[in-house]
N, C-alpha and C positions, 0 to 999 in steps of 0.2 A: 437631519438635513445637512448637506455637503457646504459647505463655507467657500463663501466668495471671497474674492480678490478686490477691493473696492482702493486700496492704497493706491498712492504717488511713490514714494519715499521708500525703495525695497529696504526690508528687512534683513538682516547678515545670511539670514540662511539661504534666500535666493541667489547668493553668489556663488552657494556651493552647485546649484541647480544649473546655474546660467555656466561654471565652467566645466560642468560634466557633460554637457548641451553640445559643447565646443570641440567635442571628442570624435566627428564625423566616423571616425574607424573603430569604435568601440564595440565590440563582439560580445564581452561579459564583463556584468555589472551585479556587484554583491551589496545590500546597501544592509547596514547593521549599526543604528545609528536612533540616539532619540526622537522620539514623538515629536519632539517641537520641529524638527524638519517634515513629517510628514506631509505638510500642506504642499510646500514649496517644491519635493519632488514630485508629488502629483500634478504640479502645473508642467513639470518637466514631460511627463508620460502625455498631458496632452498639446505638447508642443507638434504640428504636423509636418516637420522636417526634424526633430531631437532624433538621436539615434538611428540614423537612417541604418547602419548597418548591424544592428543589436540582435545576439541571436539565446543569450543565455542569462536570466535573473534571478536574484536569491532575495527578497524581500521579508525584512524582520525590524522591527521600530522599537528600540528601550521602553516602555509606562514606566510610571512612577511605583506602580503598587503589584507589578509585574501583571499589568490587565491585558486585553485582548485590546489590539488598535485598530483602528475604522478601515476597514479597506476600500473603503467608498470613495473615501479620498487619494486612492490611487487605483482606478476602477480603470483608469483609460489602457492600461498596461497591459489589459485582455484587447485590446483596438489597436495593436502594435502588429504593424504589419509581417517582421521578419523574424521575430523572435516565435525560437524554437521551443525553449525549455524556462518553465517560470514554477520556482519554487516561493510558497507563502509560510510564514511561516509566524502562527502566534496571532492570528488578524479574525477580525470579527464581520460578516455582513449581514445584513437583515434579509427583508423579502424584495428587498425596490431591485437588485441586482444591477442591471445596466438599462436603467430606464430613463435614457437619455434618447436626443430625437436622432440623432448623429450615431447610429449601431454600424459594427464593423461588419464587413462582409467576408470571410474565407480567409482570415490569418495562417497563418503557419507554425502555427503551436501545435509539438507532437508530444507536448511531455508536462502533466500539470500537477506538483506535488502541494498539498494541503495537509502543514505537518500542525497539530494540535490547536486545530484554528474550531472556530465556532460561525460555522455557515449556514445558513438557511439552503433547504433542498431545492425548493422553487427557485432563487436567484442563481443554484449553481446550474442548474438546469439551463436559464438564459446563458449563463456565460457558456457552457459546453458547444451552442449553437454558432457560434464564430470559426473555430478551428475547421479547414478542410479538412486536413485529416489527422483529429489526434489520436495520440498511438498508446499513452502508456497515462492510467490515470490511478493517484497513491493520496488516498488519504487516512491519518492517525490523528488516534486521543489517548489520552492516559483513563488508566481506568476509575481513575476518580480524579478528575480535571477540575483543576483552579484556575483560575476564578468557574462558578459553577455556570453551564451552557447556557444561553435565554435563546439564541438562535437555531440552534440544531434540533432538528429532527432526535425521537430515542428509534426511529425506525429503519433497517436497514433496508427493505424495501421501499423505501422514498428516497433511498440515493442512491440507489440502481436504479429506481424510473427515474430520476437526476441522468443520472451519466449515459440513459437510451439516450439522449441526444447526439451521443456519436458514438451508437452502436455501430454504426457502418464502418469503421475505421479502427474503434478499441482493441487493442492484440493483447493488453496486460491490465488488470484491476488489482489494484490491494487497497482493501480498507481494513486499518486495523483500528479496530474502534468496539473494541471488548464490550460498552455497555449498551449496544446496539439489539434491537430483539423486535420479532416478529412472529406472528402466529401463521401469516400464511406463507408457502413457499415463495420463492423466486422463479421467477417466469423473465428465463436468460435466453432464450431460442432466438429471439432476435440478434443477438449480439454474434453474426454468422462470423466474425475475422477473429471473435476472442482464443487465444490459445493460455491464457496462466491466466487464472482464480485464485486470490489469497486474500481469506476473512477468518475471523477467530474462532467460529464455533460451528459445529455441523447444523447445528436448527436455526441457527443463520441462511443456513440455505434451503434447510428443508421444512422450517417453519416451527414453532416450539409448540408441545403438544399444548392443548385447552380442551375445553369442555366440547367446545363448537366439534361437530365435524370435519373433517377435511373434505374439499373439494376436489380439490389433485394436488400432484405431487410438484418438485420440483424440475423445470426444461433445462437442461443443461445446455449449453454454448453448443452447437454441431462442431467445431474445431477444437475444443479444448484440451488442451496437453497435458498440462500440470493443473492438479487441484490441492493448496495448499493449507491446510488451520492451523489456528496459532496456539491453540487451545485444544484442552483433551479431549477425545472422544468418547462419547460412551454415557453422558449426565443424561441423557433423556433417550429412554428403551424405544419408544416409540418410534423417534428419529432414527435412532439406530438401526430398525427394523426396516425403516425406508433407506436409510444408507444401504443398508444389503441389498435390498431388491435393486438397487441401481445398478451394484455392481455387479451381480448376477448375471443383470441383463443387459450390459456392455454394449453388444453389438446397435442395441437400438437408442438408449440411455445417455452414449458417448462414445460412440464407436473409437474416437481417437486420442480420448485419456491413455496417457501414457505412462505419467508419473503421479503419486499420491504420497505427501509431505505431511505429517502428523508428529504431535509432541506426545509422549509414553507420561499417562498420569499417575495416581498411586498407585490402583488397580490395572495400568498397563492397556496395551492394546486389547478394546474387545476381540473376542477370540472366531466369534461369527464376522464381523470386516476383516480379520487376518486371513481367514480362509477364502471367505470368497476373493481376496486380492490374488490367494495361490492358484484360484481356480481359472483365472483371466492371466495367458501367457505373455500376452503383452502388457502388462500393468506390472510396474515397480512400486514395491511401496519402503520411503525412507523412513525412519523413525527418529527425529533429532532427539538428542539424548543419550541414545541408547547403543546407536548404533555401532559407534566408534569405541563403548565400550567393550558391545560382546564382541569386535573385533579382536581389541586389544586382550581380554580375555583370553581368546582362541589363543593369540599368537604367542601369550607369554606360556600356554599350557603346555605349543608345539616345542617353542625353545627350552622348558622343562625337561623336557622328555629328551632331546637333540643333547645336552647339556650332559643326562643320566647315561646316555649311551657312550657320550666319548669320554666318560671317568670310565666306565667298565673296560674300554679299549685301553686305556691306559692305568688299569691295573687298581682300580679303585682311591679312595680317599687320601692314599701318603703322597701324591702328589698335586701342587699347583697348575693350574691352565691358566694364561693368558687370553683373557674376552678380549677381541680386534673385532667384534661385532658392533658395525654404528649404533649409534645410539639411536633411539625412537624415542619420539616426540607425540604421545596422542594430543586430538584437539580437545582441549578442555575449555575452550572460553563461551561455552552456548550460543555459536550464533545461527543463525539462520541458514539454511542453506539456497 
């Protein structure tokens, strides 16, 4: 239950609240600060003149035992009329969400990050119904998350029917949230504006084989451009088997996937999705990993060769050449592309 304000006598931390209040031109606001202020910028969020002109927020609260902090008590900050972009980070909610009498109507949040937070799929679900049109929705967990979840869903299909609340508007999804698992597909056809898909695993989206039979497959987004995993492909034959037939059948499946993002596991890219990728003219497919290698690879093999031919022009091994060739730089830091 949200904790009242019943004092006379403000407490020290309300001074930081009341002179951040005082900031009428504030645009972006990072707050990164102990739990014991919690309260007190939550009465800030529902002050209905704070912030009039706030359009960017990073919210993360110190615990004591590095635990997950209520975000209940700063719930009003989805009721914030001009703010664009609200990053959470570290914060816990249950199922109540915003069940207050007072709900926002058509905010202007287009950007809503939930970095290793522990949310209930039902509460995110109300809050996605405020934003007119959000645009870009990213949530992450580690794959073995401390303190351990009591509020999250283990389903990845409960936070896609989460985020249908503004399928009308979503153009980007990433959930990275590796220990997420479902047996039945995703049923994305509604999400008509989404163009970029990024989740960890292909039976993430095509559902993980079980005994049950399958009913159908997975609706891909009608707009979708980029489809990215964060994780290997190829652990479940099954799914594999339905990744093919999708990409096969392109024209009806996804007519306007463009690009396809995959990490090279021990055993490498299956070799039935690398063909079918070759078979579909319009489809790229990236490989992080790998790619930048067999580049680099190729290029040192050519300058091998470039290297062999001007010693022969110059009469072989008794003399020196001077390399005036820049130097190359491969990307070695794994990051995502």
């Amino acid at each position: 239950m949200a904790r009242r304000c019943t004092r006379t006598t403000p407490l020290p931390f309300d001074s930081l609240s009341r002179t951040i209040s005082t900031m009428s031109n504030l645009e972006t606001l990072d707050v990164a600060v102990p739990d014991t202020l919690l309260h007190g910028m939550g009465m800030l969020f529902n002050g209905p003149f704070d912030l009039a002109c706030l359009q960017s927020c990073t919210l993360f609260y110190q615990t004591e035992n590095d635990e997950y902090w209520d975000l209940y008590e700063n719930i009003h900050i989805f009721a914030h009329p001009t703010l664009e972009t609200l990053v959470i980070k570290k914060a816990k909610l249950d199922y109540r969400g915003f069940d207050l009498i007072e709900q926002p109507h058509e905010t202007a949040l287009s950007k809503l990050h939930l970095i290793e937070c522990d949310i209930n799929d039902d509460a995110l679900s109300d809050l996605l119904m405020f934003p007119k049109a959000l645009k870009e929705f990213v949530m992450t967990q580690n794959e073995e998350p401390s303190p351990e979840l009591e509020e999250s869903s283990d389903s990845i299909r409960d936070y896609m029917i989460a985020v249908k609340s503004a399928c009308h508007s979503l153009e980007t999804v990433t959930i990275d949230f590796p220990t997420l698992m479902t047996h039945r597909a995703l049923a994305l056809r509604e999400f008509d504006h989404l163009k970029t898909l990024r989740i960890n695993w292909d039976h993430q989206l095509f559902g993980k084989t079980s005994k049950k039979p399958r009913l159908h497959s997975a609706g891909l987004p009608p707009e979708l451009e980029t489809l990215e995993f964060f994780n290997e492909l190829g652990t479940d034959p099954e799914v594999t088997d339905l990744f093919v037939y999708a990409l096969e059948n392109l024209p009806i499946t996804a007519r306007k996937l463009k690009r396809l993002i995959v990490v090279e596991g021990e055993n490498g890219i299956p070799k039935a999705i690398e063909d079918a990728v070759k078979a579909q003219p319009q489809l790229k497919l990236d490989v992080i990993g790998s790619m930048d290698d067999r580049s680099d690879n190729e290029t040192e093999a050519t300058e091998t060769e470039a290297e062999a031919e001007e010693s022969e022009r110059n009469g072989g091994g008794g003399q020196t050449q001077t390399d005036t060739r820049p130097l190359r730089m491969g990307r070695h830091d794994g990051s995502r592309l």
